[in-house]
N, C-alpha and C positions, 0 to 999 in steps of 0.2 A: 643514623639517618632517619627523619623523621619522613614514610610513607602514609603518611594521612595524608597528603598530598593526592600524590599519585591515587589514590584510592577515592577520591572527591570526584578528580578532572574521569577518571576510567568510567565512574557512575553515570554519569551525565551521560556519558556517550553510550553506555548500556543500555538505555532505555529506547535509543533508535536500532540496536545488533536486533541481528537472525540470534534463532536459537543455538546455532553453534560458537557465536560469537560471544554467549554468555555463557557457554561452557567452558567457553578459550578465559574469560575473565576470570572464572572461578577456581581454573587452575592455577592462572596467573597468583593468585591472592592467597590459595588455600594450601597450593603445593609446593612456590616458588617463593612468595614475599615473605608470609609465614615462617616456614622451616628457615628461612634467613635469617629473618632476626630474632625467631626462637631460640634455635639448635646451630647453626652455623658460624654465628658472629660468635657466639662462645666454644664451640668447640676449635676454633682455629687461633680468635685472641690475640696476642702479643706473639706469632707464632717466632720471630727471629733471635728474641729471648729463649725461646725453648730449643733452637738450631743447632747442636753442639757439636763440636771438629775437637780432635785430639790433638792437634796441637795449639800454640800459646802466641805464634807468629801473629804481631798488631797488624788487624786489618783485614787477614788471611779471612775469618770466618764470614763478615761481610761480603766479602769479593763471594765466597763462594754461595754464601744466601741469594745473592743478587744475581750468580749463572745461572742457578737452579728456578728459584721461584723474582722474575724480573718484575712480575706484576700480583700483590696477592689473590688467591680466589676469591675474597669476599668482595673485593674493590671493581674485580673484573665481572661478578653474577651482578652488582648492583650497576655498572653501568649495562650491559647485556639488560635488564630489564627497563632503566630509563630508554635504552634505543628500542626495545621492542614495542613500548609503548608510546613511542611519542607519535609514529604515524597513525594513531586514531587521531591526535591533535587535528589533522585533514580534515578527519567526518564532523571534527566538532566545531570548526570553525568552518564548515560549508551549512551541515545545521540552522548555526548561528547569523549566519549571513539569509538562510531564504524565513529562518521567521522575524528576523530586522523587516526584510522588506515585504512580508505578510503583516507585521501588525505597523506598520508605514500606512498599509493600505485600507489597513481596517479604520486606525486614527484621522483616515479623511471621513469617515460614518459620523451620525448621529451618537449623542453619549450614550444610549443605554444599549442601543445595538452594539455601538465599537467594545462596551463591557464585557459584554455577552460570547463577542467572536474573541477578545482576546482572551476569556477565561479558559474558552474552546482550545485553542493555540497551543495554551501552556498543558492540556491535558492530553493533545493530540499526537500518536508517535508519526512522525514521518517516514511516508513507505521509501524504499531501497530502489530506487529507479529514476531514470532520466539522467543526469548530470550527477547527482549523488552517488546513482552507481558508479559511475565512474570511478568516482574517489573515495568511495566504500572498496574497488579492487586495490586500487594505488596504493591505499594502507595496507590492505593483506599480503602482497604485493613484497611492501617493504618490510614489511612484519617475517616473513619468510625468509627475504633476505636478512636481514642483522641477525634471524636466529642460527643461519647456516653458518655465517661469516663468523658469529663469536663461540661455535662449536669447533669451527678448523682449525680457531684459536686458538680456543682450549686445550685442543689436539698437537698443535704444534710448540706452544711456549712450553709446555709441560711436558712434552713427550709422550703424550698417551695421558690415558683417565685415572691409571693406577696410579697412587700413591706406594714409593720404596722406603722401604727403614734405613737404607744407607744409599749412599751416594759419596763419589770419591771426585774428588777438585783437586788440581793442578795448575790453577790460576793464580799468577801472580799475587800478592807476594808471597803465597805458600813456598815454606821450603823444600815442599817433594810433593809424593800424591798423599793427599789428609781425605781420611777418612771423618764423611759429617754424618751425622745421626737426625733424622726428621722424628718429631713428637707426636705417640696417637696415629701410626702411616695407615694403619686396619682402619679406622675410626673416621678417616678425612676420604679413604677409599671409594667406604660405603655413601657418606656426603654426598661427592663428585658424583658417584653415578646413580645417586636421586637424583641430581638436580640439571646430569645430561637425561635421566631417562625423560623429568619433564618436560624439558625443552623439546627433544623427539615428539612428544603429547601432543606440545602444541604447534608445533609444525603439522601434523599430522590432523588438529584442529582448523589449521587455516587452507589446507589442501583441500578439507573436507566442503570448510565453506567457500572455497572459491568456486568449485565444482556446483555446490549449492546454487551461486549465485551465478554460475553462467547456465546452468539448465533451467533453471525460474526465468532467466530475462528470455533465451531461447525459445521456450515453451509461451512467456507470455505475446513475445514478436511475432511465434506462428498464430497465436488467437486472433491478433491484428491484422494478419495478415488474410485470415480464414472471413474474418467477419465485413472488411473492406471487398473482398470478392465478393460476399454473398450479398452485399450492401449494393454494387455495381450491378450483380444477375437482376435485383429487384428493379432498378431504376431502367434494363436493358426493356427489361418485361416491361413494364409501366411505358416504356414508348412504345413496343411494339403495340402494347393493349392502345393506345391512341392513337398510332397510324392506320392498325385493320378500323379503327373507325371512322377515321374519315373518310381512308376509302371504302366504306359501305356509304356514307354519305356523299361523296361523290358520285359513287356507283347508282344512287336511289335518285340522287338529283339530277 
């Protein structure tokens, strides 16, 4: 699977993340994308070739690769990272949408001004607020969900994160219970639980910035909220300061 992909559309969207949000990316790529097609895709391989049952029953050894392992882990960490990463697509096409209609606005200017603002544009990051926030949580949001959901996964198709060296089938058409032999089970062990520890990382990454991002908008909605009063006491004062004057001028007159 060719991740230059993923790794292009993720950048783009990096350049608007919080700083936790580029921590979340770097695991994503250093700890989880990496170690996959490094060390993963070859340590697991052709792993139903390597499956072996001691008996000779046609079909018997299938049936029982297919109870044990229904989905392989390489097939299931690559889609778990397409779903974790798709809901930035959100940030990047809300992005993509307000500077459409920023430089819309600019291409009604003069040429050398509309030059000038849209050089600005493309150098500009967009702050994390208003309607973006929004859909800067929605991704984290769902980022959090798919990593939960493909960890219960994990945990329930496989029965736990250990990897056994034997396993016994009694599924049709084996002729009794057959004992199957799994290849490298120490070796896929240690795998499995890098690459749940990462995922923990980065849930633990998106809990951090959600939290981030609702104490930043919190804290900036009390400054608004502080500076609209203090904006009101001024304008209260400023009539008062006008009405004691006229009535000294009525008063005089």
């Amino acid at each position: 699977m060719n991740w230059g992909y993923l790794q292009a559309f993720l950048g783009g969207v990096n350049k608007h993340s919080t700083s936790i949000g580029k921590v979340w990316l770097s695991v994503i790529f250093i700890f989880r994308v990496m170690i996959l097609v490094v060390a993963a895709e070859s340590v697991w391989g052709d792993e139903q070739s390597d499956f072996v049952c001691n008996t000779l029953q046609p079909g018997c050894k299938n049936v029982c690769y297919d109870h044990y392992f229904p989905v392989s882990h390489i097939r299931l960490w690559c889609l778990q990272l397409i779903f974790v990463s798709t809901p930035a697509l959100l940030v990047a096409m809300h992005v993509a949408y307000r500077r459409h209609e920023e430089k819309r606005l600019i291409l009604q200017q003069d040429g050398e001004i509309a030059e000038k603002n849209l050089q600005q544009i493309k150098m500009q990051k967009i702050r994390i607020e208003g309607a973006l926030w929004w859909t800067y949580v929605t991704s984290i949001f769902f980022r959090l969900l798919f990593e939960g959901a493909f960890m219960y996964a994990f945990y329930y198709i496989y029965n736990g994160f250990q990897m056994t060296r034997l396993v016994k089938c009694d599924a049709w058409p084996c002729p009794n219970v057959v004992d199957c032999f799994i290849s490298r089970p120490t070796e896929k062990t240690v795998f499995t639980i890098f690459m749940i520890a990462a995922s923990v990382i980065c849930i633990l990454l998106n809990v951090a910035e959600l939290c981030f991002l609702i104490i930043k908008a919190c804290l900036r909605h009390g400054k608004r909220e502080k500076y609209s009063s203090y904006q009101s006491s001024l304008i209260c004062k400023d009539k008062e300061h006008q009405q004691n004057k006229m009535n000294e001028f009525l008063v005089k007159s």
